[in-house]
Legacy VTK file of the C-alpha trace (Angstrom):
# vtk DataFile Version 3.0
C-alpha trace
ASCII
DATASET POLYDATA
POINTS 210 float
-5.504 -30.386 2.525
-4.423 -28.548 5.278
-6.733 -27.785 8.314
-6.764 -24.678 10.128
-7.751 -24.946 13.794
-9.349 -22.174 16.267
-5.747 -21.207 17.369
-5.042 -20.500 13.801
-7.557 -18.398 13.249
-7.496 -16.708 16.751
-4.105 -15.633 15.464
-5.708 -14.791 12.264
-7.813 -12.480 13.488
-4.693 -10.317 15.820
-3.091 -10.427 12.632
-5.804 -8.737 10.518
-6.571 -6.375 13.420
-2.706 -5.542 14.191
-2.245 -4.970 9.719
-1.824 -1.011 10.241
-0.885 1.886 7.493
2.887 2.679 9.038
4.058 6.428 8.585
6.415 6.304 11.421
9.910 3.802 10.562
12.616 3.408 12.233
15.605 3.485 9.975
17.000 0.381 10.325
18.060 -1.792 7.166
15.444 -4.740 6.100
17.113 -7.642 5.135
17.023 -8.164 0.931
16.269 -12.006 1.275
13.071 -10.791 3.636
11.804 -8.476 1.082
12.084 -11.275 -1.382
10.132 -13.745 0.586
7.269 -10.706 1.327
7.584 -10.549 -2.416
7.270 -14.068 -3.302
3.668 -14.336 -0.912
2.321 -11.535 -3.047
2.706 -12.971 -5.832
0.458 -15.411 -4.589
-2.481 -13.075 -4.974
-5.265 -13.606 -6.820
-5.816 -12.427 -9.965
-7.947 -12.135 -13.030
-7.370 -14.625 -15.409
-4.375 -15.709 -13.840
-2.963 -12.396 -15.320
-0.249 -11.573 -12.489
-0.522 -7.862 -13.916
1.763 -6.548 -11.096
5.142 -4.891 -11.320
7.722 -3.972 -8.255
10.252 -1.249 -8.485
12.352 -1.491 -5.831
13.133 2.091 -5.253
16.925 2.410 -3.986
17.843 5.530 -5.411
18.968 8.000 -2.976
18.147 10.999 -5.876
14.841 9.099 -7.165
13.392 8.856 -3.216
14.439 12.833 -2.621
12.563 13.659 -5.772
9.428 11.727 -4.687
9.033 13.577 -1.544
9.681 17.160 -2.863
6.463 16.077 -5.239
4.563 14.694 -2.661
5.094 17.607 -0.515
4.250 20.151 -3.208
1.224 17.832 -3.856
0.305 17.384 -0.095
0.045 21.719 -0.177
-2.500 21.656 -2.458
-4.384 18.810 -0.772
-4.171 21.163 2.067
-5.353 24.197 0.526
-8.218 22.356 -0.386
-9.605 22.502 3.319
-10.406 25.376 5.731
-10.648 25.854 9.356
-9.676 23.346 11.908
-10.145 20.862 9.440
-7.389 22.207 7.482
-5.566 22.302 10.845
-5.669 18.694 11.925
-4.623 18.017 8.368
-1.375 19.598 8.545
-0.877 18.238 11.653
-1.069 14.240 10.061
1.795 12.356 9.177
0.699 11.451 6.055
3.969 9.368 4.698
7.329 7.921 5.352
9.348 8.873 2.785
11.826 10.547 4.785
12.799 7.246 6.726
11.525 3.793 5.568
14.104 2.168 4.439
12.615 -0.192 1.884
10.263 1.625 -0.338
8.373 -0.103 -3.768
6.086 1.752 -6.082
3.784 -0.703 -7.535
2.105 -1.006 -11.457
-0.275 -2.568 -12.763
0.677 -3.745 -16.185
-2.100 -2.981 -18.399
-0.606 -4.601 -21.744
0.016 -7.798 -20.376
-1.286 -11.109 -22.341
-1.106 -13.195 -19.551
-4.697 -14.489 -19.120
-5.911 -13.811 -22.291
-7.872 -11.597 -21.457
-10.326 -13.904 -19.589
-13.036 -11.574 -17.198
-11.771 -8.383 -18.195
-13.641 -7.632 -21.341
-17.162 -7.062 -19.383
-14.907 -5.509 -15.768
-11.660 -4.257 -17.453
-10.537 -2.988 -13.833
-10.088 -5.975 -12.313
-6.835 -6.165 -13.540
-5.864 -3.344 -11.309
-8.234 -4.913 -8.732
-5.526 -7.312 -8.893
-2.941 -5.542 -8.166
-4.644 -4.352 -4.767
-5.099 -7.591 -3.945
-1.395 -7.983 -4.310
-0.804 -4.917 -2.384
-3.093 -6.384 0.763
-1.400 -9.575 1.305
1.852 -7.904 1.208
0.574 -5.403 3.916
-0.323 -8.727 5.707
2.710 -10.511 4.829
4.779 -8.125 6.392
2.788 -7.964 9.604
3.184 -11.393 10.504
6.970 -10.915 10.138
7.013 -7.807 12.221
7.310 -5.074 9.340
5.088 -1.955 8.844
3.773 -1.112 5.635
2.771 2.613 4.871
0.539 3.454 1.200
1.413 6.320 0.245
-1.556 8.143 -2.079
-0.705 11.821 -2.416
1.543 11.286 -5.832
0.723 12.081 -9.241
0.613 8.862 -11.398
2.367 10.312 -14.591
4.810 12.255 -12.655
6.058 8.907 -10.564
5.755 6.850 -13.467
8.219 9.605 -15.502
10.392 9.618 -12.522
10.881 5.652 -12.493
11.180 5.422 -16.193
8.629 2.552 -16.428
7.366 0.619 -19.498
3.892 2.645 -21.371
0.917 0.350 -20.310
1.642 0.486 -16.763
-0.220 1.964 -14.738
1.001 3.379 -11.255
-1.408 1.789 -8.161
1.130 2.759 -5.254
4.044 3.970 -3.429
4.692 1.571 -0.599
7.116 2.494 2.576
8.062 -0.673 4.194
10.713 -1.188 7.172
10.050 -1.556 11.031
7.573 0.321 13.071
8.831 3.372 15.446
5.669 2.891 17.444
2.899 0.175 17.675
-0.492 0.764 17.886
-3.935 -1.235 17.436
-5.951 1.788 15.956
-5.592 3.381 12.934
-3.442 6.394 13.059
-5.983 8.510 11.462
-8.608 7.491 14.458
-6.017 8.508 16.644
-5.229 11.798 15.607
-9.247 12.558 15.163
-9.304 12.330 11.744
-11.931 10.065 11.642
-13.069 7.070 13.468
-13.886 4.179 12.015
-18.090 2.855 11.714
-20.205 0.358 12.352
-20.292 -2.409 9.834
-24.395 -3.039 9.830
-24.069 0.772 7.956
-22.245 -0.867 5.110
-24.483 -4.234 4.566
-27.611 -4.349 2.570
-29.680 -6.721 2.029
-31.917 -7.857 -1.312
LINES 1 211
210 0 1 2 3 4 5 6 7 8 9 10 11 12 13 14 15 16 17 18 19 20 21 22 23 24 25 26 27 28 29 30 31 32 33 34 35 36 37 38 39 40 41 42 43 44 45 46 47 48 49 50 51 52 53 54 55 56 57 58 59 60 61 62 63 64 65 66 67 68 69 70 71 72 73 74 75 76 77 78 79 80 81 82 83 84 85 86 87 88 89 90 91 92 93 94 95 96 97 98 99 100 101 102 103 104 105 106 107 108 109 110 111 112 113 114 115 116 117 118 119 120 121 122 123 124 125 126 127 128 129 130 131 132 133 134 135 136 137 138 139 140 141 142 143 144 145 146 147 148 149 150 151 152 153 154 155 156 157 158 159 160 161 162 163 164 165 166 167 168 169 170 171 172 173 174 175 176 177 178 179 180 181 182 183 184 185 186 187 188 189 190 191 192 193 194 195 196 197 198 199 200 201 202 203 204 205 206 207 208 209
């Protein structure tokens, strides 16, 4: 068994707190073989039943990435409408993707037919196979980190509309669109807390006790 000393963890730790949503790439290429590794410690996830419901598209489609950001910008106009004042002011002020310029990008599934697992836990908590998939999702984000790589989630998409773009299999179910390349700027708080968006709280507001 291994053993993991205070260093370890110490690094740990800068790790979790340096694991930031990236919306700002530089352009430069990522190598394939270190997207496969990223890939590879994803897939050691947990999951539900052993199920391994995730699926990676590797978006490289020139056409297929333009047509994804015309939708999320024609979805990101009604998000805005949707607010008033200077709320809806700071709003259109965020950087709310990186579609334009990260150059590895991956939307993520969650494959909802799958018979891997049998089916074990998910008759009583049938979301925990997408569960899964976020779990996936989060030690990529990690993953990437560690080998100096921003990661950017980007949730202002349509599920049916990306999964009609990407042609994908019926049963899967879209989770994410995921920007991944290097970081154009590095910061220790979120970007959202930053731009006044909101900050983050305390965690003794989110623990109860029975």
């Amino acid at each position: 068994m291994p053993r993991f000393d205070d260093a370890f963890f110490a690094t740990l730790v800068e790790l979790f707190r340096w694991r930031r949503d990236v919306r700002r790439f530089r352009p430069d290429p990522v190598p394939p073989v270190l997207v496969e590794e990223l890939l590879h410690l994803a897939d050691l996830a947990p999951s539900v039943g052993n199920a391994q419901p995730w699926r990676f598209v590797l978006v490289d489609d020139a056409a297929l990435r333009r047509r994804v950001r015309e939708h999320f910008l024609a979805v990101n106009a009604r998000a805005l409408a949707g607010y008033r004042g200077e709320r809806a002011a700071l709003y259109a002020r965020l950087k709310l993707e990186g579609l334009d310029r990260a150059p590895v990008q991956i939307a993520v599934f969650c494959d909802e037919t799958t018979k891997q697992g049998h089916g074990l836990g998910r008759p009583t908590m049938p979301e925990t196979l997408v569960w899964s998939v976020v779990l996936a999702i989060g030690q990529l984000w990690l993953a990437a980190r560690a080998r100096g790589l921003g990661l950017g989630w980007v949730s202002i998409l349509e599920p049916e509309t990306v999964r009609a773009l990407l042609a994908v299999p019926a049963g899967w179910r879209f989770v994410a669109w995921l920007c991944l390349g290097r970081p154009e700027e590095e910061h220790l708080d979120p970007e959202l807390e930053r731009a006044g968006w909101q900050t983050r709280t305390p965690l003794s507001a989110r623990i109860l006790r029975r």
